[in-house]
SERO-4910 file (N, C-alpha, C, O; in steps of 0.05 Angstrom, whole numbers):
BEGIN
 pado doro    nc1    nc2    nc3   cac1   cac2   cac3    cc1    cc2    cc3    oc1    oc2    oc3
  Unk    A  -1305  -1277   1588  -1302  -1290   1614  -1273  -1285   1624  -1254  -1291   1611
  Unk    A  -1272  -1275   1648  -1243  -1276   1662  -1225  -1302   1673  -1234  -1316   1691
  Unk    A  -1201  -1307   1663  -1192  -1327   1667  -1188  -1335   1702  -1176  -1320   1718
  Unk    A  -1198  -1353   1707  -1186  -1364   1737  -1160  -1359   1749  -1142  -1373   1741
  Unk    A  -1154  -1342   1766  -1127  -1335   1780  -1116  -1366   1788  -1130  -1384   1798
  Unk    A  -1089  -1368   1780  -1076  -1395   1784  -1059  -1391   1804  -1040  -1375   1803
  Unk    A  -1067  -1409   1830  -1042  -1410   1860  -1039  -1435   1858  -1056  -1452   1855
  Unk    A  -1012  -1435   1860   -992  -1459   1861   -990  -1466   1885   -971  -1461   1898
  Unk    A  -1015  -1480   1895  -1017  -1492   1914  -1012  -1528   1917  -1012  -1540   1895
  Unk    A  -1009  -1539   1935  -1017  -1571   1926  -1040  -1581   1936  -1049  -1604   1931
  Unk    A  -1055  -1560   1953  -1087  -1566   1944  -1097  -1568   1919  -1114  -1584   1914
  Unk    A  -1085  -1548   1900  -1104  -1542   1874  -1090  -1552   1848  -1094  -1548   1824
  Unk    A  -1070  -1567   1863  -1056  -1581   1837  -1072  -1608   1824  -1065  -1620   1804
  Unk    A  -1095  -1613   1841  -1118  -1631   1820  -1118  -1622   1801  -1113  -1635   1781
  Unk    A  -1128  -1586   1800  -1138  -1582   1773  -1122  -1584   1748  -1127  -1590   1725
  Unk    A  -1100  -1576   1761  -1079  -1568   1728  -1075  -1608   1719  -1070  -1617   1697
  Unk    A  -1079  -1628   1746  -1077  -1649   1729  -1091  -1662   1713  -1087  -1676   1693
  Unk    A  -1117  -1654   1730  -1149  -1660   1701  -1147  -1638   1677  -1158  -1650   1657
  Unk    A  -1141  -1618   1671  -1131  -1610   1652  -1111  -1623   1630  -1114  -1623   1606
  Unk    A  -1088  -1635   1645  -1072  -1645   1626  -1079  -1667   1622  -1070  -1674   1600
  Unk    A  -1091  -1683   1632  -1108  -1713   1626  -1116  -1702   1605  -1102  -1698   1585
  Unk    A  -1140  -1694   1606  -1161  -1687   1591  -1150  -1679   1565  -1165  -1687   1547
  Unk    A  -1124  -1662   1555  -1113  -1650   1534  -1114  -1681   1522  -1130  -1683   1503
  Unk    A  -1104  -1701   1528  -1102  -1729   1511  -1118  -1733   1498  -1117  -1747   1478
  Unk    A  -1139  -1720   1510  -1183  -1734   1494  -1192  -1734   1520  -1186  -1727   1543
  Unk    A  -1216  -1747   1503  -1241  -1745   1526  -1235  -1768   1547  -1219  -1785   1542
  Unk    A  -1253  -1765   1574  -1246  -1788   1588  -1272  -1774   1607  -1279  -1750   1610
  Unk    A  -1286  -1809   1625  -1305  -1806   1638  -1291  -1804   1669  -1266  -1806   1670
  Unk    A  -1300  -1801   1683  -1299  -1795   1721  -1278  -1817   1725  -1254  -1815   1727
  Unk    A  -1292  -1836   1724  -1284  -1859   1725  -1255  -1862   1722  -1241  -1866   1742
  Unk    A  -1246  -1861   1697  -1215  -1867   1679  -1202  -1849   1691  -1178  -1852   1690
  Unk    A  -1209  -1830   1704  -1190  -1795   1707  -1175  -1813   1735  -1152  -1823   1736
  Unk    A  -1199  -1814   1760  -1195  -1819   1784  -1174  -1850   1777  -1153  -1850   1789
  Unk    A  -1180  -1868   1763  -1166  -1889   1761  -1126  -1884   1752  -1105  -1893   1762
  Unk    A  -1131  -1868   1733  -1111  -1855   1722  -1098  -1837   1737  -1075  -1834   1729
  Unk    A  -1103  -1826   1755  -1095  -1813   1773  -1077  -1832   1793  -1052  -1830   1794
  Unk    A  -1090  -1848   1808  -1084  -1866   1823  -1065  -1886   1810  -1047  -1895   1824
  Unk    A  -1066  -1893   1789  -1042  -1912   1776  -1018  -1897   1765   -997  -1894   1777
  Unk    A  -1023  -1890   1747  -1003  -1880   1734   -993  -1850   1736   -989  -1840   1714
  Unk    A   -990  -1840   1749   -987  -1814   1775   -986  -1817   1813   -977  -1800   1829
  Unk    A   -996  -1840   1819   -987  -1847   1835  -1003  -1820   1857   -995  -1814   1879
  Unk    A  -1023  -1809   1844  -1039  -1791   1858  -1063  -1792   1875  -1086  -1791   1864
  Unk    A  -1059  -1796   1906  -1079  -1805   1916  -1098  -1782   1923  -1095  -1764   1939
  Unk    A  -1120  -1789   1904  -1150  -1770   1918  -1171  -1791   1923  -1168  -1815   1919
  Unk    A  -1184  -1782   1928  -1209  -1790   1928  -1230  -1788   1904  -1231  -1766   1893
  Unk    A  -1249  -1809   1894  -1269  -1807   1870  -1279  -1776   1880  -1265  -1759   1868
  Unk    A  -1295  -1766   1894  -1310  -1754   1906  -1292  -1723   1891  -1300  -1706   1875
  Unk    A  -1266  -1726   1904  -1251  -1699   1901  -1251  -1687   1870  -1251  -1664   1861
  Unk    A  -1249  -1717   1857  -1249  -1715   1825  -1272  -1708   1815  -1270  -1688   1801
  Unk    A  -1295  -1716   1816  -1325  -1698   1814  -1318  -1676   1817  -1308  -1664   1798
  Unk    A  -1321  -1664   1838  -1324  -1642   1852  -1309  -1620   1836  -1315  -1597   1836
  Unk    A  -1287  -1630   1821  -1262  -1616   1815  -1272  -1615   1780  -1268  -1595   1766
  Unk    A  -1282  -1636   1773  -1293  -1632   1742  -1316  -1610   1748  -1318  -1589   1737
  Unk    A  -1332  -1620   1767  -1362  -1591   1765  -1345  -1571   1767  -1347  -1554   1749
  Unk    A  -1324  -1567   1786  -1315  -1537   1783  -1301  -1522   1751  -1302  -1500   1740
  Unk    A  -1286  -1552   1742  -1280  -1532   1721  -1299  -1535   1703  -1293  -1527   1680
  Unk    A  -1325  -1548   1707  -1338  -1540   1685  -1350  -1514   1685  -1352  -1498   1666
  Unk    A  -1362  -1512   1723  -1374  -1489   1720  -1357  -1458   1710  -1367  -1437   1703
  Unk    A  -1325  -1466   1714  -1305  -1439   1696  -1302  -1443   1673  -1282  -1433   1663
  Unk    A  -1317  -1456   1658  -1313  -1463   1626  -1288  -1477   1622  -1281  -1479   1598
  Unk    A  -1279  -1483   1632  -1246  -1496   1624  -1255  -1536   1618  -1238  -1554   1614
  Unk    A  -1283  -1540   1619  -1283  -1562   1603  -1316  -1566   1602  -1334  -1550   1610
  Unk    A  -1319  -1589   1590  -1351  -1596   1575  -1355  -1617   1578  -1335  -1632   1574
  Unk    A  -1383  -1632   1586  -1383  -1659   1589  -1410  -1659   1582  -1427  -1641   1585
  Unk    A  -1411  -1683   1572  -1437  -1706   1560  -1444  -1725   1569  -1427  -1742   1574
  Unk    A  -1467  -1730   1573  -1467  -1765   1576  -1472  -1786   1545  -1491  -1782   1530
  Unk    A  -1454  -1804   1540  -1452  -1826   1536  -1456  -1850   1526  -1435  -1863   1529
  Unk    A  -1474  -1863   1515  -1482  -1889   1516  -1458  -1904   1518  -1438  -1893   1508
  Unk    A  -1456  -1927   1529  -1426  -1944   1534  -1446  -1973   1525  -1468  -1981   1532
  Unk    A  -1420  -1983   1502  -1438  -2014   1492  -1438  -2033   1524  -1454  -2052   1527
  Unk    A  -1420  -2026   1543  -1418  -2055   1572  -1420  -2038   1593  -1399  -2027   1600
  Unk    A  -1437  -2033   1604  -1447  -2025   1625  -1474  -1991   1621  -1492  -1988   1604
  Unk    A  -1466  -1975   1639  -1489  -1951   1641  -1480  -1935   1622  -1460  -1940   1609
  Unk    A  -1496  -1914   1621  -1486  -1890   1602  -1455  -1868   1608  -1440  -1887   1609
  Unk    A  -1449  -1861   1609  -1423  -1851   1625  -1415  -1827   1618  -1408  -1823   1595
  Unk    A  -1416  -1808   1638  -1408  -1774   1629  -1378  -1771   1619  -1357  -1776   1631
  Unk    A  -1381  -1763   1596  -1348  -1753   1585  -1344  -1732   1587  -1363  -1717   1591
  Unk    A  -1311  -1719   1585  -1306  -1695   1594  -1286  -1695   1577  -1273  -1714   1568
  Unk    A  -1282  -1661   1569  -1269  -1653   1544  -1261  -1627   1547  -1279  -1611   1546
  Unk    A  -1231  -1614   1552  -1231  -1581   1542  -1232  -1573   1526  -1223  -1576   1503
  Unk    A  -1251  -1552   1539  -1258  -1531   1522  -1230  -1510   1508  -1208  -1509   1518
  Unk    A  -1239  -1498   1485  -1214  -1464   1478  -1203  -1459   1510  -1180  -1465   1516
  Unk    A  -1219  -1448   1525  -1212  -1434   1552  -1200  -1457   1569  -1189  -1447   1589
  Unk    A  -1198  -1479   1569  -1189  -1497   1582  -1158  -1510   1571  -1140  -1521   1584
  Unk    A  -1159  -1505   1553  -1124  -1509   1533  -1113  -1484   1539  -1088  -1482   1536
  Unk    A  -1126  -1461   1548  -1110  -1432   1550  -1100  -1442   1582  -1076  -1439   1589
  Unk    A  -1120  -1454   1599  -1119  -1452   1628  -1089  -1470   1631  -1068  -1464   1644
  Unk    A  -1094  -1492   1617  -1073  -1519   1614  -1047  -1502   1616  -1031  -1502   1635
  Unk    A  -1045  -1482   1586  -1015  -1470   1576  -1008  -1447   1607   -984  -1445   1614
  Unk    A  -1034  -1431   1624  -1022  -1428   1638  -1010  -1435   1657   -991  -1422   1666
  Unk    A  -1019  -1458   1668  -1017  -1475   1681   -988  -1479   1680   -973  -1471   1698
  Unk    A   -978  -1491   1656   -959  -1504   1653   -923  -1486   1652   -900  -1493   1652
  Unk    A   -940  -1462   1650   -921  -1432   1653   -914  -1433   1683   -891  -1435   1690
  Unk    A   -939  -1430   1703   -936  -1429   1715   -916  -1448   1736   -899  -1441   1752
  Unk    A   -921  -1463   1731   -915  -1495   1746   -891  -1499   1739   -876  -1507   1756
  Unk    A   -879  -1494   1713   -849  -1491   1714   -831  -1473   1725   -807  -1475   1732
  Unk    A   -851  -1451   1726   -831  -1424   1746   -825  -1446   1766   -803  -1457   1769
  Unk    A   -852  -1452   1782   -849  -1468   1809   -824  -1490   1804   -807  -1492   1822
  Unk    A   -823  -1500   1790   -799  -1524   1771   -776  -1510   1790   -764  -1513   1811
  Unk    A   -779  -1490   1767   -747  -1476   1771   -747  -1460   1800   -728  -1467   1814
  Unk    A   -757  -1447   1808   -753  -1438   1838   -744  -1469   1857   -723  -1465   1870
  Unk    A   -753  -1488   1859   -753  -1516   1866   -721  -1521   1868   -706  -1526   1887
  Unk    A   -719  -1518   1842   -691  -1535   1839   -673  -1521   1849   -656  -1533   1862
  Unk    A   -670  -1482   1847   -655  -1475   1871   -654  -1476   1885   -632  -1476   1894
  Unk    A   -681  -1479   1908   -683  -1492   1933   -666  -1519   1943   -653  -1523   1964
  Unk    A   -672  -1537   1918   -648  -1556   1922   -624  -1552   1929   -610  -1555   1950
  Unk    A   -621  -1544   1902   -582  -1537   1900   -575  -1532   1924   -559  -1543   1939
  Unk    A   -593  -1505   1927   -580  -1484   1952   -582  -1511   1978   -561  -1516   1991
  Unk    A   -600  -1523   1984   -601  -1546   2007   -578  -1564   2012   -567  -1570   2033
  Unk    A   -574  -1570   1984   -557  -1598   1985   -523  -1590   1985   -502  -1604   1988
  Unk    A   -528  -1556   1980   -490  -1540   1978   -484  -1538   2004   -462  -1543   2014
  Unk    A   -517  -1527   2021   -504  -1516   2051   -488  -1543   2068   -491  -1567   2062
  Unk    A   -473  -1534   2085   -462  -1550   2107   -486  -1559   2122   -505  -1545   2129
  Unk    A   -484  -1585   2128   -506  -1593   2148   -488  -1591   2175   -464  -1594   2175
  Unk    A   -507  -1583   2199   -511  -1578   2219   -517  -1596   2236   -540  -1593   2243
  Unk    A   -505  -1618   2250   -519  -1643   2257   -506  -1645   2287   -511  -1663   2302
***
């Protein structure tokens, strides 16, 4: 299977963060979108987070089951796959270039003379 071309976009920066969730363990829809929203301070929508697990399931970059849960319904879990820890590491190659291009953008911002 051919790996997914990665654009460092901030549309598509959901994915690389359900990836790195996911490296922790498994986790259902539910916990991702919640986790997202608290502790990342990442606002999507439930809906976007579906949408965004079927996709990487349908690129192999993760696997999901349903469940039995002892307090409440049964509940789909989600887990990377081999190809989904490769996607993560590029991910994370990638995203630091972006790091570092970033921070010269800074520098260079905050050296120039402002113009006011």
């Amino acid at each position: 299977m051919d790996a997914p071309s990665l654009r460092v976009t901030p549309k598509n920066y959901l994915m690389a963060w359900l990836l790195v969730m996911l490296e922790g363990g498994n986790l259902h829809g539910y916990e991702i979108a919640k986790h997202l929203r608290d502790r990342f301070a990442f606002t999507v929508d439930a809906g976007a987070v579906y949408r965004a697990l079927r996709r990487l399931e349908r690129e192999g970059l993760i696997a999901s089951w349903w469940s039995p849960h002892a307090e409440g319904p049964t509940r789909r879990l989600y887990a990377l796959t081999p190809d989904g820890h490769e996607a993560l590491a590029r991910w994370s190659a990638v995203l630091a270039d972006y790091r570092h291009s970033l921070d010269a953008f800074f520098e260079l911002y905050e050296a120039a003379p402002k113009r006011r």
